[in-house]
N, C-alpha and C positions, 0 to 999 in steps of 0.2 A: 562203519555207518556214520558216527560221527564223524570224519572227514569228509565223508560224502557230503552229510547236511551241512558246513562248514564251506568248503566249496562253495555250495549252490549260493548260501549266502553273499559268499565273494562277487558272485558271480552278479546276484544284485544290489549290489552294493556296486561295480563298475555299470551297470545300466541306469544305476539311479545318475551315476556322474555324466557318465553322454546325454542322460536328457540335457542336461546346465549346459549352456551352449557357457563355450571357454573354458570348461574341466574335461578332462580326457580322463576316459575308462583305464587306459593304460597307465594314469598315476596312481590311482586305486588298485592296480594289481602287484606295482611297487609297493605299495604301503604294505598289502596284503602278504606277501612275499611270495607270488607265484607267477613273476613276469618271468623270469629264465624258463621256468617248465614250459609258459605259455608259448613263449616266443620257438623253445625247444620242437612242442611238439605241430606249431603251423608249418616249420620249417621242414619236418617232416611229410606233411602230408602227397608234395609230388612223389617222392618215392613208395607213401604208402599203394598212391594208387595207382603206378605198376605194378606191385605186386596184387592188386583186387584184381587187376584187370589177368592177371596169369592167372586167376581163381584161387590164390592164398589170404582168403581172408581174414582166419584168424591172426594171421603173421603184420594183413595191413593192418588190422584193427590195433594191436600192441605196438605195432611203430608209431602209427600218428598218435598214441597214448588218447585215443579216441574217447575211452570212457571222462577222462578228464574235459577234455573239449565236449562231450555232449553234456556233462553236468554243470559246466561254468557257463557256456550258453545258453543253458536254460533258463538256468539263475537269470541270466542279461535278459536273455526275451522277457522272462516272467514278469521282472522288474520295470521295463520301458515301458507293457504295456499295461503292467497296473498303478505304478508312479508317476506315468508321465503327466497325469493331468495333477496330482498334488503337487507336481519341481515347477511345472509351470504357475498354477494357482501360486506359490510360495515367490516365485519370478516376478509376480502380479502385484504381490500385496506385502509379502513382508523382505523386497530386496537385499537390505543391508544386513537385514540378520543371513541370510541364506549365502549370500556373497561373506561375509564376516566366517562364518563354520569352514569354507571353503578353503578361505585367504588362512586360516588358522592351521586347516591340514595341509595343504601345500608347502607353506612354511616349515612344519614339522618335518614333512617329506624329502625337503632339502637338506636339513641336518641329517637324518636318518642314513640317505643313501650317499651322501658326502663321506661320511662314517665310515662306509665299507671302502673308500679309496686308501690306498696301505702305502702308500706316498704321496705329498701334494709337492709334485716339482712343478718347475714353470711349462712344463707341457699340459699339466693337469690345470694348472691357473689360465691357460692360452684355451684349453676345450672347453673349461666351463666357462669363460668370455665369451666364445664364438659362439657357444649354446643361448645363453642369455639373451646375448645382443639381437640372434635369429628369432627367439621365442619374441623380445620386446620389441621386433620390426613387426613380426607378424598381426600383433595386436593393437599398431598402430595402421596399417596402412589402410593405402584408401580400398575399394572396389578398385575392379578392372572391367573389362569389357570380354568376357572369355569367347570366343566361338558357341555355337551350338552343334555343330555336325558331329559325324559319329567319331572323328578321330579326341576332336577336343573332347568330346563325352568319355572316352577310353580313357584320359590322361586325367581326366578332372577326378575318373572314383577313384587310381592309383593312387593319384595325391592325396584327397581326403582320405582314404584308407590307411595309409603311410602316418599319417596325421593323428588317427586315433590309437594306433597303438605307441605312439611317442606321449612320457609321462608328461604333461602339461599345454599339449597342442588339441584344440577340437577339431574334430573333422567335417563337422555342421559351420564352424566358422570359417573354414577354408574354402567352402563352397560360398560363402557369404561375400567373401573378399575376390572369388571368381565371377560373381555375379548369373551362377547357377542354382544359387539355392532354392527361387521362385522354379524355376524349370523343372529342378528334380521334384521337387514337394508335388509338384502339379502332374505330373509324371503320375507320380504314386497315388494321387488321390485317384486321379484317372484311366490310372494301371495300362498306360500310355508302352503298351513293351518294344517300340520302336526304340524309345530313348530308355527306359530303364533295362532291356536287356546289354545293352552297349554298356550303359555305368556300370551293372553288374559285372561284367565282365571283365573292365577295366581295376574293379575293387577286389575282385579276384585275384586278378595278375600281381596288383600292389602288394596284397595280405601277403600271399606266399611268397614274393621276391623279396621284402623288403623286412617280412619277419626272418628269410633265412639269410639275409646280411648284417641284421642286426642282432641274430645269435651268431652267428660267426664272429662281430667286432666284440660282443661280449665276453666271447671263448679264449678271444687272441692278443684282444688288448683292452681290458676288463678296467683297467683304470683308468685310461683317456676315456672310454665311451660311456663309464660312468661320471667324469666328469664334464661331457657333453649334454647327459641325461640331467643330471642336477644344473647345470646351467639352463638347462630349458622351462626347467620346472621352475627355475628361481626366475626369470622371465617374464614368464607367465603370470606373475604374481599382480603385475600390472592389468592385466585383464580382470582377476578376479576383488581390485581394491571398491570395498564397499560403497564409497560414496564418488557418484559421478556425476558429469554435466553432459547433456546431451547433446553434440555439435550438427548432426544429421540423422534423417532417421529413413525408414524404406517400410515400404508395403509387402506386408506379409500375407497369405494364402488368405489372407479372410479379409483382406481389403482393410487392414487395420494396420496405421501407421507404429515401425517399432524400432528402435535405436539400431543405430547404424554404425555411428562413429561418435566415440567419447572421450571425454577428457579427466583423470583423474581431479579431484580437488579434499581439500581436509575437511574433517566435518566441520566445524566452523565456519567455513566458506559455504560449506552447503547448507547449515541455516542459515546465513544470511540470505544465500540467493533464492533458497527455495520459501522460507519463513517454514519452516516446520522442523521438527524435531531429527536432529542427524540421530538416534540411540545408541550414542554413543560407550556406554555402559553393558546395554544390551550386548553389541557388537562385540565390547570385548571380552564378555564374557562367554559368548558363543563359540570366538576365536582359539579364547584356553578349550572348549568344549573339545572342539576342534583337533588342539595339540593332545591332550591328555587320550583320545579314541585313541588315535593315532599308537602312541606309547604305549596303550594296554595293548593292543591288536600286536606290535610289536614285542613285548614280555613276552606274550602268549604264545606268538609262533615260536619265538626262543625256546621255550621251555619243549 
C-alpha cells in the first residue's frame, strides 16, 4: 500500500511538471526512478492487447503492468487538474522563484543519471553533445508555419508525445514551435473531434512506438542513450534559466498576449532592464531546494 501511495504521488509530481511549459513529466519520472518500468510497460501495451482481444485478460492486464499505469496516471490526472491553476498562478507572479526550483532539479538530474553511465568514452561525450545541442536548438527556435490537415495533425501529437516522455523536452512547447498550440487548445475547449480525434490518434501512435524504441535503446545500449538523455536534460537547462528578456510574444486562448521567444540574461542585467528586484537570494535558495528534494527522493528510492 505504501508503494501504491508512493506511486500516485510520482504520478503527481510529473503532472505538476507538464503543467510548466519547458519541464517534461518524463524528467520527474527520472528523478523518481520509474522511467525504465514506465517506458517498459507502454512498450508493452500492443502486445497486451492482443492478447485482450483473444479474451486473456488477466494475462494482458500483468503484461502491460497496468496496475502501475493506472496508479501513476492517475496521480498525473489528479495533479494537472488540481495544480494546474496554482503552476500557472506561480507562472504569473512569482517566475523566478518557480523557474529557480526547476533550474535546481534539473541540474541535479544531470549529475544523478550521468552517474549511472559505467563509462564515459568519447561515444558517451559525442551523445551527450548531440543531446544538449538538440535540447538547446529546440528552446531556441523560432515558430514555423505547420499544416493543419489531418496528416500534419497525426504527425504534430507523435511529435509532442515523443517529446513528453524525453527527460527535459515539453511537449506543450513543441506544439508552440509548430504553431498548433492555438489550434489544439481551441480544439479542446470546443471539443472540436474533427481535429482532436486525429491528434489523438497520432499521440497514440507516438507513445507506443517511441516508448518501445526507447526501452529497447535503453536495454541494448543503456550507456550512449543515457548519455543522450542527460545531454538533453542539460540542454534544457537553457529553457528553464530564471531570469529572462522577452524578444516576442503570441496570443494565447484568452486573447492575452504571452512570451514567445526569449533570451537568457543575468540577474543584474535584469534589474537594470526591468528596475525591479531579480531575487536573487530567493532564487538560489530555492535552487538548493531543488537539489537537495532531488537527493532525498533519490537515498530513499536507494534504500
Amino acid at each position: 500500500m505504501n508503494n501504491k501511495v508512493l506511486l500516485f504521488f510520482k504520478g503527481m509530481a510529473m503532472g505538476a511538471a507538464d503543467v510548466v511549459p519547458g519541464v517534461s513529466g518524463g524528467t520527474v519520472a527520472f528523478i523518481t526512478g520509474i522511467y525504465d518500468e514506465l517506458l517498459a510497460a507502454l512498450s508493452r501495451i500492443p502486445e497486451a492487447a492482443l492478447l485482450l482481444l483473444r479474451g486473456q485478460i488477466k494475462a494482458a492486464w500483468q503484461l502491460a503492468n497496468a496496475n502501475f499505469l493506472l496508479i501513476l496516471f492517475s496521480g498525473i490526472l489528479l495533479s494537472i487538474l488540481s495544480l494546474a491553476r496554482l503552476i500557472t498562478w506561480l507562472l504569473e507572479t512569482q517566475p523566478i522563484a518557480l523557474w529557480s526550483f526547476f533550474f535546481g532539479l534539473i541540474l541535479v538530474s544531470c549529475y544523478l543519471v550521468g552517474r549511472d553511465i559505467q563509462r564515459w568514452q568519447l561515444s558517451r561525450w559525442l551523445a551527450f553533445a548531440l543531446g544538449a545541442g538538440f535540447a538547446w536548438w529546440i528552446t531556441v527556435a523560432a515558430p514555423v508555419a505547420w499544416g493543419h490537415d489531418p496528416i500534419s495533425l497525426f504527425f504534430a501529437g507523435s511529435i509532442a508525445i515523443c517529446a513528453m516522455i524525453l527527460p527535459g523536452i515539453s511537449g506543450s512547447f513543441i506544439l508552440v514551435l509548430m504553431g498548433l498550440y492555438p489550434t489544439v487548445i481551441l480544439a479542446v475547449k470546443q471539443l472540436d473531434l474533427s481535429i482532436l480525434v486525429v491528434f489523438a490518434a497520432g499521440c497514440l501512435f507516438g507513445l507506443l512506438a517511441f516508448a518501445r524504441l526507447l526501452a529497447a535503446a535503453l536495454q541494448r545500449f543503456r550507456d550512449l542513450t543515457l548519455a543522450l538523455l542527460t545531454g538533453i536534460m542539460f540542454g534544457s537547462l537553457n529553457k528553464v534559466w530564471p531570469w529572462k528578456n522577452t524578444l516576442t510574444w503570441r496570443m494565447d486562448r484568452h486573447g492575452v498576449e504571452v512570451p514567445l521567444i526569449q533570451e537568457n540574461i543575468l540577474p543584474w542585467q535584469f534589474t537594470e532592464l526591468f528596475h525591479i528586484d531579480a531575487q536573487l537570494i530567493p532564487a538560489l535558495l530555492l535552487a538548493v531546494l531543488g537539489i537537495l528534494l532531488v537527493l532525498g527522493l533519490e537515498r530513499y528510492a536507494s534504500k
